[in-house]
MISEVEX-653598 format. One record per residue (C-alpha): x negated, y, z negated; residue in three letters; residue number from 1. Coordinates in Angstrom, 3 decimals, always signed. Layout:
<site c1="X" c2="Y" c3="Z" residuo="Ala" num="NUM"/>
...
This chain:
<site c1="+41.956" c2="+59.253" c3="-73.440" residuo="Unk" num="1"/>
<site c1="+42.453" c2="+63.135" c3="-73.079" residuo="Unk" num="2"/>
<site c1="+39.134" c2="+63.489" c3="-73.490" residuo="Unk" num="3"/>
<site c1="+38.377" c2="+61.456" c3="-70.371" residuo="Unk" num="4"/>
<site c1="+40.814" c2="+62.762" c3="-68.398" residuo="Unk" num="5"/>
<site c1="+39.990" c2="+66.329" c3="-68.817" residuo="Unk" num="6"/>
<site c1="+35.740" c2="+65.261" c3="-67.903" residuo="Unk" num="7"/>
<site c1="+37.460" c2="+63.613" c3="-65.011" residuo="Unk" num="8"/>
<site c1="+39.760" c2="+66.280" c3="-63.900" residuo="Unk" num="9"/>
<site c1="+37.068" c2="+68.586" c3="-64.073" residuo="Unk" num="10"/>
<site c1="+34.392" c2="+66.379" c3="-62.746" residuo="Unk" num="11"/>
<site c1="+36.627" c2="+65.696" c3="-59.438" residuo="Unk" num="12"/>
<site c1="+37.158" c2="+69.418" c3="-59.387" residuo="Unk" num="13"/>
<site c1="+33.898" c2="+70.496" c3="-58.766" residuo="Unk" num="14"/>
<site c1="+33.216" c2="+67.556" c3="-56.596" residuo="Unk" num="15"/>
<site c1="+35.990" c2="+68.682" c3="-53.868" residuo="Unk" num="16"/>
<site c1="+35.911" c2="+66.649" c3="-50.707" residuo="Unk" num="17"/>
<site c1="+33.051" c2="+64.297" c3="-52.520" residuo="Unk" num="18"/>
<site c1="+35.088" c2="+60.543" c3="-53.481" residuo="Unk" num="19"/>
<site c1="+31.896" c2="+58.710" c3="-55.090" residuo="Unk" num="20"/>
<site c1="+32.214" c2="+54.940" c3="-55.651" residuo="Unk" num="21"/>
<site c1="+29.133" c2="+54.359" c3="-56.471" residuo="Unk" num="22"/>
<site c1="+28.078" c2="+56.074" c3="-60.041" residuo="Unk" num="23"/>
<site c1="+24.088" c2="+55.589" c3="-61.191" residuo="Unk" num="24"/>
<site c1="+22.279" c2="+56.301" c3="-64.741" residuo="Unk" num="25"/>
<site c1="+19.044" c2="+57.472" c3="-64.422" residuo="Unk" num="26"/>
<site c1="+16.638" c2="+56.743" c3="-67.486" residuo="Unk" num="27"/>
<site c1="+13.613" c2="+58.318" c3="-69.068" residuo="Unk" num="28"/>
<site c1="+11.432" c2="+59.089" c3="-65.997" residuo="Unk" num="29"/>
<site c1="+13.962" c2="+57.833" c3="-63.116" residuo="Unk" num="30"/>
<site c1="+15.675" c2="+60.727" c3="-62.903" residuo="Unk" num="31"/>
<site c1="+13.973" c2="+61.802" c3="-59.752" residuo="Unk" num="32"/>
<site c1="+16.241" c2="+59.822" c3="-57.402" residuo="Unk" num="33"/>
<site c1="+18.648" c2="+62.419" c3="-57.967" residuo="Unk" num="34"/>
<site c1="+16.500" c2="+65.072" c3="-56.009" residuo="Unk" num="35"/>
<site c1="+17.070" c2="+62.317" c3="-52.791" residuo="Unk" num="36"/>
<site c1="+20.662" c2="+62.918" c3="-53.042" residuo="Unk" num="37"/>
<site c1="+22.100" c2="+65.275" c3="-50.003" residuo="Unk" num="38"/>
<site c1="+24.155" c2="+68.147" c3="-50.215" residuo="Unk" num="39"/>
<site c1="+23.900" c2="+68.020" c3="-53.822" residuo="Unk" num="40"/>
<site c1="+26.279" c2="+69.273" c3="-56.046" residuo="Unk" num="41"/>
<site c1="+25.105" c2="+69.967" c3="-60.206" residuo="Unk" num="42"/>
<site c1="+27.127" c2="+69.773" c3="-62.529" residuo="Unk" num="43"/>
<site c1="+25.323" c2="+70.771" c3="-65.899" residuo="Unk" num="44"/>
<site c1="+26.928" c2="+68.253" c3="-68.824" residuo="Unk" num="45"/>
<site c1="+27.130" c2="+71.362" c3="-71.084" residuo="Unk" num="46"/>
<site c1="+29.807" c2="+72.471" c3="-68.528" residuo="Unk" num="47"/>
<site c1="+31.812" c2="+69.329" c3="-68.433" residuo="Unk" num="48"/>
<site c1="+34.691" c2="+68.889" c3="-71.377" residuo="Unk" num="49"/>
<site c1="+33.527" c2="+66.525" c3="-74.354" residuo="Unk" num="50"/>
<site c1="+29.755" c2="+65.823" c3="-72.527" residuo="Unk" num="51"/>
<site c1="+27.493" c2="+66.666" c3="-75.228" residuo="Unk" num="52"/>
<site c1="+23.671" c2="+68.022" c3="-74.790" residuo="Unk" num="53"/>
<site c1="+21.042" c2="+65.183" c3="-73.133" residuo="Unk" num="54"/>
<site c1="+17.636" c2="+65.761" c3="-75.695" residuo="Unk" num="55"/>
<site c1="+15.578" c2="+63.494" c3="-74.441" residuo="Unk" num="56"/>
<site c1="+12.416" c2="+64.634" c3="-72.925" residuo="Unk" num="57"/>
<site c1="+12.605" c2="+63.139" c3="-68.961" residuo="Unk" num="58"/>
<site c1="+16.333" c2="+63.510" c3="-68.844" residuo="Unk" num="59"/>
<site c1="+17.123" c2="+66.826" c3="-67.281" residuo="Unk" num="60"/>
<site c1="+20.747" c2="+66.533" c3="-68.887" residuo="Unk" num="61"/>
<site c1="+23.182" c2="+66.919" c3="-65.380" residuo="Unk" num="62"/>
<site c1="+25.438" c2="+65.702" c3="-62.814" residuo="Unk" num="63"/>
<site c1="+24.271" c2="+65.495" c3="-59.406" residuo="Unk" num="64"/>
<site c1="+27.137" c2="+64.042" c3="-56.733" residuo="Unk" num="65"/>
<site c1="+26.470" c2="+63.913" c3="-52.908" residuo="Unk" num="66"/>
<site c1="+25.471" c2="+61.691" c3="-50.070" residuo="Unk" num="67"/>
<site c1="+23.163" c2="+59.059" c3="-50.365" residuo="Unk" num="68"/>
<site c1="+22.329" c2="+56.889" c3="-47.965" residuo="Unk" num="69"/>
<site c1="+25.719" c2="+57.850" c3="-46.146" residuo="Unk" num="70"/>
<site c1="+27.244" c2="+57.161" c3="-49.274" residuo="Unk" num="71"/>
<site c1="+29.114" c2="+59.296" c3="-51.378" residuo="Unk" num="72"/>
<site c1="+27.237" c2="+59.036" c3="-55.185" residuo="Unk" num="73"/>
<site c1="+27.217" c2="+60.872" c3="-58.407" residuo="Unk" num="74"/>
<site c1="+24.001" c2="+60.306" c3="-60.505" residuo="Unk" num="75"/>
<site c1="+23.447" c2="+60.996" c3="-64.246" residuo="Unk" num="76"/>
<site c1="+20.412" c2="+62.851" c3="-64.291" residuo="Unk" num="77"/>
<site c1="+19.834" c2="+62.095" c3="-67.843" residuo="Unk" num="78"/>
<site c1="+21.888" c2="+60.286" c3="-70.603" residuo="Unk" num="79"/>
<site c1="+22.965" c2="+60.076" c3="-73.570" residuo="Unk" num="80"/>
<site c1="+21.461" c2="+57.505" c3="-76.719" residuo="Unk" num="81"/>
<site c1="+22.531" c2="+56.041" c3="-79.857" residuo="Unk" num="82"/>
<site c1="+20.032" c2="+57.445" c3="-81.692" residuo="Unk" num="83"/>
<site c1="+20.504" c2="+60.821" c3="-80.525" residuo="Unk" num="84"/>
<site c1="+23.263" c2="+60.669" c3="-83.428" residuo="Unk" num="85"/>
<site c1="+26.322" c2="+60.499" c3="-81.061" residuo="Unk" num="86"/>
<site c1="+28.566" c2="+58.046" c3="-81.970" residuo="Unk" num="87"/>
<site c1="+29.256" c2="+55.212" c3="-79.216" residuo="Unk" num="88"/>
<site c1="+32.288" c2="+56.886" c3="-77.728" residuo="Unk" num="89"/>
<site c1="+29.902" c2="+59.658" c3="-76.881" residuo="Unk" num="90"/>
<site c1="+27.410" c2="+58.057" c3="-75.571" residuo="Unk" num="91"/>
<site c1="+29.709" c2="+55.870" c3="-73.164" residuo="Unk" num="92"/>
<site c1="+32.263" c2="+58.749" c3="-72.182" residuo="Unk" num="93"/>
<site c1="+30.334" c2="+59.394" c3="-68.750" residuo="Unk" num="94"/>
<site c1="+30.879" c2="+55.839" c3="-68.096" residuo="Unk" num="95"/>
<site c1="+34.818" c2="+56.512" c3="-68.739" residuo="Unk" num="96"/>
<site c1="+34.816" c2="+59.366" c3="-66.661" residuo="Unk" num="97"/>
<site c1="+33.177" c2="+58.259" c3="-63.894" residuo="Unk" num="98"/>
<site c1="+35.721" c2="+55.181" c3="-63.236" residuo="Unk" num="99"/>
<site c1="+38.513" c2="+57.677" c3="-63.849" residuo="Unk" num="100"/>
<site c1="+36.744" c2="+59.635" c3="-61.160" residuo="Unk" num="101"/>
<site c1="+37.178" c2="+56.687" c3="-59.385" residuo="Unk" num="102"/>
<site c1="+33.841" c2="+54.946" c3="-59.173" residuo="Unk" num="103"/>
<site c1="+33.829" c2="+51.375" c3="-58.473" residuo="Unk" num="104"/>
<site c1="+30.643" c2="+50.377" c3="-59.033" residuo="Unk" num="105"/>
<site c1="+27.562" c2="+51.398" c3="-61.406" residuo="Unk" num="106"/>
<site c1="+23.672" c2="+51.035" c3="-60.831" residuo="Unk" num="107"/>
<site c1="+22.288" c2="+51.675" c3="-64.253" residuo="Unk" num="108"/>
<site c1="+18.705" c2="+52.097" c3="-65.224" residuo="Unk" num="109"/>
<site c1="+16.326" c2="+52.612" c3="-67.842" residuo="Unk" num="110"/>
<site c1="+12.439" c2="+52.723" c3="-68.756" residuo="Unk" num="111"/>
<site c1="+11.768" c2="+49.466" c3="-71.061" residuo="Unk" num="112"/>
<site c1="+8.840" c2="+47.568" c3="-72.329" residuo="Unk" num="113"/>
<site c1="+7.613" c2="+44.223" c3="-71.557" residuo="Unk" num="114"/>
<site c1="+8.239" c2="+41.607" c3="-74.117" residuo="Unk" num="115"/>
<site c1="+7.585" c2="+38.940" c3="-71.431" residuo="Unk" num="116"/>
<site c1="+3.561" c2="+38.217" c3="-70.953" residuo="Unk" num="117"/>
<site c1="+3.930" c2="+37.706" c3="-67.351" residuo="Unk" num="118"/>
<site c1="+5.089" c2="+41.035" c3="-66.777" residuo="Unk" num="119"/>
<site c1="+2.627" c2="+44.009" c3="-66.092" residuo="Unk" num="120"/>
<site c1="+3.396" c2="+47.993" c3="-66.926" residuo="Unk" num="121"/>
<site c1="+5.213" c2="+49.357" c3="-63.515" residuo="Unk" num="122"/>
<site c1="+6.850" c2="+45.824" c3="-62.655" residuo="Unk" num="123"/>
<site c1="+10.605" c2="+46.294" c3="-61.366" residuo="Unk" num="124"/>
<site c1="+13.122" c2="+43.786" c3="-63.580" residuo="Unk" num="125"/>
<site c1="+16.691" c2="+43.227" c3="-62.199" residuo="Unk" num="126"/>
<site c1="+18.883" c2="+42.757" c3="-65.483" residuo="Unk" num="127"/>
<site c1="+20.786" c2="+39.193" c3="-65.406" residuo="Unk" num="128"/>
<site c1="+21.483" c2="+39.792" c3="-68.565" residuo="Unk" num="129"/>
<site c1="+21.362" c2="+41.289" c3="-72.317" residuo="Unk" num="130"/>
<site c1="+21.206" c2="+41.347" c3="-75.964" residuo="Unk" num="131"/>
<site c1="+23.062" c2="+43.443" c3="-77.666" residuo="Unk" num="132"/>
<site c1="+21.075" c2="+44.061" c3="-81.007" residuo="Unk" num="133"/>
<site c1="+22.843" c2="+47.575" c3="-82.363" residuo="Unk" num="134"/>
<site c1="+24.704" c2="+46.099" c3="-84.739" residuo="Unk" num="135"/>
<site c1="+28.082" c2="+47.539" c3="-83.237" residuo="Unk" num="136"/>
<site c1="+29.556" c2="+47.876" c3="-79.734" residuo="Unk" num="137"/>
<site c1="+31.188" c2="+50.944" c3="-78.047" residuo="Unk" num="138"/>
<site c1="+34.389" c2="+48.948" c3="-77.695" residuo="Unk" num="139"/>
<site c1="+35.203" c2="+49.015" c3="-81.563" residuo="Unk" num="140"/>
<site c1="+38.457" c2="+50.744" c3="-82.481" residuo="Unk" num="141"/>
<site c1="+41.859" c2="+51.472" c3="-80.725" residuo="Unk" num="142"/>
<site c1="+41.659" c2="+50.013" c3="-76.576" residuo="Unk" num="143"/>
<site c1="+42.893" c2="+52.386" c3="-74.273" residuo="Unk" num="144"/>
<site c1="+44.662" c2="+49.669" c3="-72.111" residuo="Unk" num="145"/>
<site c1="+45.095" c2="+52.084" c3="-69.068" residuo="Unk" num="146"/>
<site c1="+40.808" c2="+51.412" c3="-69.091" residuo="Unk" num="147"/>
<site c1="+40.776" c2="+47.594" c3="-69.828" residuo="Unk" num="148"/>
<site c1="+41.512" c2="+44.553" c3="-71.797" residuo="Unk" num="149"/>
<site c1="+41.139" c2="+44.405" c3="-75.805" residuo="Unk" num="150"/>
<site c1="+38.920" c2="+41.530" c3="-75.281" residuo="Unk" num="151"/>
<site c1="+37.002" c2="+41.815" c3="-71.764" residuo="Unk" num="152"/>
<site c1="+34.593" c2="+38.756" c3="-70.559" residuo="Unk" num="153"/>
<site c1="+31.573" c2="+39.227" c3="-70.789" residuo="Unk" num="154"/>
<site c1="+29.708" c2="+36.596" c3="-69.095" residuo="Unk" num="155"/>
<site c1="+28.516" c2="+37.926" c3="-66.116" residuo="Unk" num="156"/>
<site c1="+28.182" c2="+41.669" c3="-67.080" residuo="Unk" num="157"/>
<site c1="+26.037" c2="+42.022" c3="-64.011" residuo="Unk" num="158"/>
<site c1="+27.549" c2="+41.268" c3="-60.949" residuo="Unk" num="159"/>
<site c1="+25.908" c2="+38.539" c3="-59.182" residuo="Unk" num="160"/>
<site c1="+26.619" c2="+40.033" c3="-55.585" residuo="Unk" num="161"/>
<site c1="+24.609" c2="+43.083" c3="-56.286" residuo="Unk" num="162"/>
<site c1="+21.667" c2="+41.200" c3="-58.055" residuo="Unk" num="163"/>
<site c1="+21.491" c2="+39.136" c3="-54.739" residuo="Unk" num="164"/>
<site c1="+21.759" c2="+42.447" c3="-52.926" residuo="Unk" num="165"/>
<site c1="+18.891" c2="+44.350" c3="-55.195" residuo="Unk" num="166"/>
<site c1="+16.919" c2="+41.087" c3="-54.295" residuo="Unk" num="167"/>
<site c1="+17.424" c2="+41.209" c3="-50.308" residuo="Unk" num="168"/>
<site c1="+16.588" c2="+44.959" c3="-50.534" residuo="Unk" num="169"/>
<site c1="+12.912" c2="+44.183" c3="-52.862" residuo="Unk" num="170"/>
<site c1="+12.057" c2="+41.475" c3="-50.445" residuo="Unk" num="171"/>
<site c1="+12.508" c2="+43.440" c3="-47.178" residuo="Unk" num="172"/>
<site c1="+10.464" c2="+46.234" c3="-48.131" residuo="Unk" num="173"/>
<site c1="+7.985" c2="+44.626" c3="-49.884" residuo="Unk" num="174"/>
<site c1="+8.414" c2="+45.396" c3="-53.399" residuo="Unk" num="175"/>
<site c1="+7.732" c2="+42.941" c3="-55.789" residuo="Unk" num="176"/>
<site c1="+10.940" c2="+42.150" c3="-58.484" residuo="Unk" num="177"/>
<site c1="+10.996" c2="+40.645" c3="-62.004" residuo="Unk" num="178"/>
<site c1="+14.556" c2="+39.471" c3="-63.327" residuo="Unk" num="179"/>
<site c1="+15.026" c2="+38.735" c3="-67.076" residuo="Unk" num="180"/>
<site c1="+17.183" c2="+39.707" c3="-69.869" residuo="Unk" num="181"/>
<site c1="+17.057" c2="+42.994" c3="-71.286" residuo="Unk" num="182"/>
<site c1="+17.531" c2="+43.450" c3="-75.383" residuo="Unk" num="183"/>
<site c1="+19.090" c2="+46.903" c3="-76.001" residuo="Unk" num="184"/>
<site c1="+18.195" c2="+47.816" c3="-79.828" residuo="Unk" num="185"/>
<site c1="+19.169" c2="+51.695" c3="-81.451" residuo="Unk" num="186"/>
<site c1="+15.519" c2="+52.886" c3="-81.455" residuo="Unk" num="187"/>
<site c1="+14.177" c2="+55.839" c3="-81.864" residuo="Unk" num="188"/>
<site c1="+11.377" c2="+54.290" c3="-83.560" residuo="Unk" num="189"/>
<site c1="+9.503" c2="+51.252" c3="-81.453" residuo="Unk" num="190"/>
<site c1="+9.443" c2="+48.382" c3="-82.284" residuo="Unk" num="191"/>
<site c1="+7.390" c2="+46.188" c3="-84.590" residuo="Unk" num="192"/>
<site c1="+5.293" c2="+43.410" c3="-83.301" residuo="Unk" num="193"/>
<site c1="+7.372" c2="+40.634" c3="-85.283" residuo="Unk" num="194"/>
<site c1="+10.532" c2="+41.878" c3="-84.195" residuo="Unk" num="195"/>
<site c1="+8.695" c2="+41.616" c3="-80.376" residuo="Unk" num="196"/>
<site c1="+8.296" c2="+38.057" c3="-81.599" residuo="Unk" num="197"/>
<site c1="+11.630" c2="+37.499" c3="-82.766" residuo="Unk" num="198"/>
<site c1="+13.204" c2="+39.319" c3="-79.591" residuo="Unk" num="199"/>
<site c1="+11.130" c2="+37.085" c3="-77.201" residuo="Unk" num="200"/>
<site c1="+12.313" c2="+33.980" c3="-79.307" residuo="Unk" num="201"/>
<site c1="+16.108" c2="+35.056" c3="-78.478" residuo="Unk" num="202"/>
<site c1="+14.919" c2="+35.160" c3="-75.216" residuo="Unk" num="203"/>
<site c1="+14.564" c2="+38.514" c3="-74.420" residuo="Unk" num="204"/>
<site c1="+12.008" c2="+39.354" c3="-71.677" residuo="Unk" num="205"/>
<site c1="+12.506" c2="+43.327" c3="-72.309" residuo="Unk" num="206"/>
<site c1="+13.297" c2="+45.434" c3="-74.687" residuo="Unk" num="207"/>
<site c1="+14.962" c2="+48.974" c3="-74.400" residuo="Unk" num="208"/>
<site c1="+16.970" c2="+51.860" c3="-76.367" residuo="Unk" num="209"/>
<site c1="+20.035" c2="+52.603" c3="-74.026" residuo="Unk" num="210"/>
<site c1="+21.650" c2="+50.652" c3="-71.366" residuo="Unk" num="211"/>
<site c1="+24.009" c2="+47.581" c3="-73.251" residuo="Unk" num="212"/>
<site c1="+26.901" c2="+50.287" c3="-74.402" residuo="Unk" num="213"/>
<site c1="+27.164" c2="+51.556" c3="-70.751" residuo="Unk" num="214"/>
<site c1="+27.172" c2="+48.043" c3="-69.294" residuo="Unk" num="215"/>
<site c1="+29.839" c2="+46.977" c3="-72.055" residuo="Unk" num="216"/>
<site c1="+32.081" c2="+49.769" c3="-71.233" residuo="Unk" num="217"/>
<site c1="+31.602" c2="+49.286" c3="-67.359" residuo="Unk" num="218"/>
<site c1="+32.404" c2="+45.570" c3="-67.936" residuo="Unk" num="219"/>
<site c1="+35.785" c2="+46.625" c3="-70.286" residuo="Unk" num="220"/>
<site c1="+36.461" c2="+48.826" c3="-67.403" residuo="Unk" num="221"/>
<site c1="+36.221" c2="+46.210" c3="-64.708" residuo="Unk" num="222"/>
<site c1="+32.672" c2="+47.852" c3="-62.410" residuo="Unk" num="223"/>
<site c1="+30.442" c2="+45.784" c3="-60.691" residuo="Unk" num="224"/>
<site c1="+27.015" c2="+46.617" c3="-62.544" residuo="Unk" num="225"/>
<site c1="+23.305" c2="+46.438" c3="-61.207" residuo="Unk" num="226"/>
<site c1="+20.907" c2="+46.926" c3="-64.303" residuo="Unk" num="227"/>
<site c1="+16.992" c2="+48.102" c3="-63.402" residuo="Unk" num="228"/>
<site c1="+14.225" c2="+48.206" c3="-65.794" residuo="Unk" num="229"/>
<site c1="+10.966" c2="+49.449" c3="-65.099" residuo="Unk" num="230"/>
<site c1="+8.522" c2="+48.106" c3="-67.371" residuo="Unk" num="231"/>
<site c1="+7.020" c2="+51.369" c3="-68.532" residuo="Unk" num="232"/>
<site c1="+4.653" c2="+49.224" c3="-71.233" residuo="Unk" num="233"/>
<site c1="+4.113" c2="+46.444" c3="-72.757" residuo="Unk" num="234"/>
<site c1="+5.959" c2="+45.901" c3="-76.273" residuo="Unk" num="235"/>
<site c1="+4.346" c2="+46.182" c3="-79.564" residuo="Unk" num="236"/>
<site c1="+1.966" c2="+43.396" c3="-80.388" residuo="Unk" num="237"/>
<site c1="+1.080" c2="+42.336" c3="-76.669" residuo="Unk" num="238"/>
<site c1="-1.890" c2="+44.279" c3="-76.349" residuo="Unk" num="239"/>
<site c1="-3.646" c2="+46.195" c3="-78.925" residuo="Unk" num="240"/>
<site c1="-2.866" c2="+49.968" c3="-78.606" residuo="Unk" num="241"/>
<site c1="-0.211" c2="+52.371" c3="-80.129" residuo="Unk" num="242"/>
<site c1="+3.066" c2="+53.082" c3="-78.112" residuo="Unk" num="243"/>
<site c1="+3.937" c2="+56.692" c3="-76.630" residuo="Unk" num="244"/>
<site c1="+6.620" c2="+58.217" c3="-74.993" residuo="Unk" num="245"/>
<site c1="+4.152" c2="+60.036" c3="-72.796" residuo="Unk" num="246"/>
<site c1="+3.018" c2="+56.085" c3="-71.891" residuo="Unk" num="247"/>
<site c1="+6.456" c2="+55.785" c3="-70.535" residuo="Unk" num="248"/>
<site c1="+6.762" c2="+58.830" c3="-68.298" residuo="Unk" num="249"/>
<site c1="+3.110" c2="+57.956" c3="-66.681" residuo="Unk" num="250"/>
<site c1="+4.486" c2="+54.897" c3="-66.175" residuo="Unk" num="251"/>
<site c1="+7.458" c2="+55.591" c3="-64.254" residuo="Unk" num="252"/>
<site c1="+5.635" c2="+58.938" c3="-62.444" residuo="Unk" num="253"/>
<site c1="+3.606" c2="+56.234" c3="-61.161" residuo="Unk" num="254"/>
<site c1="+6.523" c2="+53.542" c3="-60.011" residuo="Unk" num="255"/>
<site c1="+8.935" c2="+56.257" c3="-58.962" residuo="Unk" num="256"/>
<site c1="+8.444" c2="+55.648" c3="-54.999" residuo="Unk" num="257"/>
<site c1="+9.404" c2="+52.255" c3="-55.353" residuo="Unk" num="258"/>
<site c1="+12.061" c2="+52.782" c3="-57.538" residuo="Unk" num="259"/>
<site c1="+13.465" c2="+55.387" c3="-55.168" residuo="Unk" num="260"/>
<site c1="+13.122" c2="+52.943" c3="-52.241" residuo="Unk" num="261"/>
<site c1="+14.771" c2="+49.987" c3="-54.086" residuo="Unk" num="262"/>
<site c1="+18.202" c2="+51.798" c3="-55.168" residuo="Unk" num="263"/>
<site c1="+18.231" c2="+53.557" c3="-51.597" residuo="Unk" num="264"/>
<site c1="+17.968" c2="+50.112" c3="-49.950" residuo="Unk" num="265"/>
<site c1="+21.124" c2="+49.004" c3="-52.619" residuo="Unk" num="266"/>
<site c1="+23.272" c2="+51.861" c3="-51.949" residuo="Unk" num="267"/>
<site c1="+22.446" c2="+51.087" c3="-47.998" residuo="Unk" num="268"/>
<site c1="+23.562" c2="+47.533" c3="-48.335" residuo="Unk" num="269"/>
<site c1="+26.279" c2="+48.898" c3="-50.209" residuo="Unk" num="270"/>
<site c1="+27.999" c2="+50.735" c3="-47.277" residuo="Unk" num="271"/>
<site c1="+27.443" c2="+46.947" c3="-45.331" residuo="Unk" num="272"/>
């Protein structure tokens, strides 16, 4: 808890006048939205107490808090993973901080591959839902009560309301939306075509390595959640070529203006 506070203090230190509600996680390629935000103000994570070092190539590892379609935001520009090696309390501290910063809602997002056939590379997914398949959950350990319950529902980790708003938003400006349920598995290696199989079988319809600790953590904290996928690929097995990480940046290079006019649109609707 002190190490929450003290990102928080400092966080709302540097952020002055700024109150954000609204707190968004930019994945691998996504984290271009940030450079929309107004009046920006960076915080690097090196600078902020207990943040460690984003590695990841795509996440530019800061803070970014200003206005955003009239409303006051603060983005991660880059997060933090699993497989990085930091353990789960780590990896969802920014989550923490940001609600003791006062957020009150989170758009999360991440680059993910396809497990469902009728999805294509660059199609949009709202989350309704997830698997967690790491084998542990950032909520393990003593519960810091002053965040949330010691057993927090689950069952709609992503709000309804703000599904049906991301929906409203696609439709009147002509982007086209998938929705499905995203699996959220430790990575860093891909995975293999018969876990694909298996995956889809559970009824997973994407597959990702980030995302399901944040949204547990949010949901323990009490946040409304909207979860975005861009399918950057297809998952291992569907078609018959090797998976990159270079695949995934293309991917969302090439999806970014309609990524940046969906969460716009959100945060719009938001202030409604």
């Amino acid at each position: 808890m002190t190490q929450i506070t003290e990102a928080a203090a400092y966080i709302n230190e540097k952020l002055g006048r700024l109150k954000p509600e609204t707190g968004l996680i930019l994945g691998s390629g996504l984290g271009v939205l940030a450079e929309e935000i107004e009046n920006p103000v960076a915080i690097p994570y090196q600078d902020i107490p207990g943040f460690p070092a984003s590695t990841v190539a795509g996440h530019k590892g800061q803070l970014v808090a200003g206005k955003l379609e009239g409303r006051d935001v603060v983005a991660m520009q880059g997060r933090f993973h699993f497989y990085e090696g930091y353990p789960m309390e780590l990896v969802t501290l920014p989550v923490r901080a940001m609600y003791a910063a006062g957020v009150k809602e989170l758009i999360v997002t991440n680059a993910a591959g396809g497990i469902n056939e009728s999805f294509d590379a660059g199609n949009l997914m709202l989350i309704e839902d997830h698997l967690n398949m790491f084998g542990t959950n950032p909520l393990i350990g003593e519960n810091i009560e002053t965040q949330g319950p010691r057993f927090p529902d689950m069952s709609k980790p992503y709000n309804p309301d703000m599904i049906r708003l991301a929906a409203e938003a696609a439709s009147e400006h002509g982007i086209e939306v998938k929705r499905g349920v995203y699996a959220g598995t430790t990575g860093p290696s891909y995975e293999t075509p018969a876990e694909v199989r298996m995956l889809r079988i559970l009824g997973a319809d994407a597959v990702g390595m980030s995302t399901v600790p944040e949204v547990i953590t949010a949901g323990h904290c009490g946040l409304r959640v909207l979860g975005i996928s861009c399918i950057s690929n297809m998952a291992a097995g569907i078609l018959d070529q090797p998976l990159t990480h270079d695949e995934v940046m293309e991917t969302t290079e090439a999806v970014k203006q309609d990524f940046i006019q969906l969460v716009k649109a959100v945060v719009n609707k938001l202030n409604g």
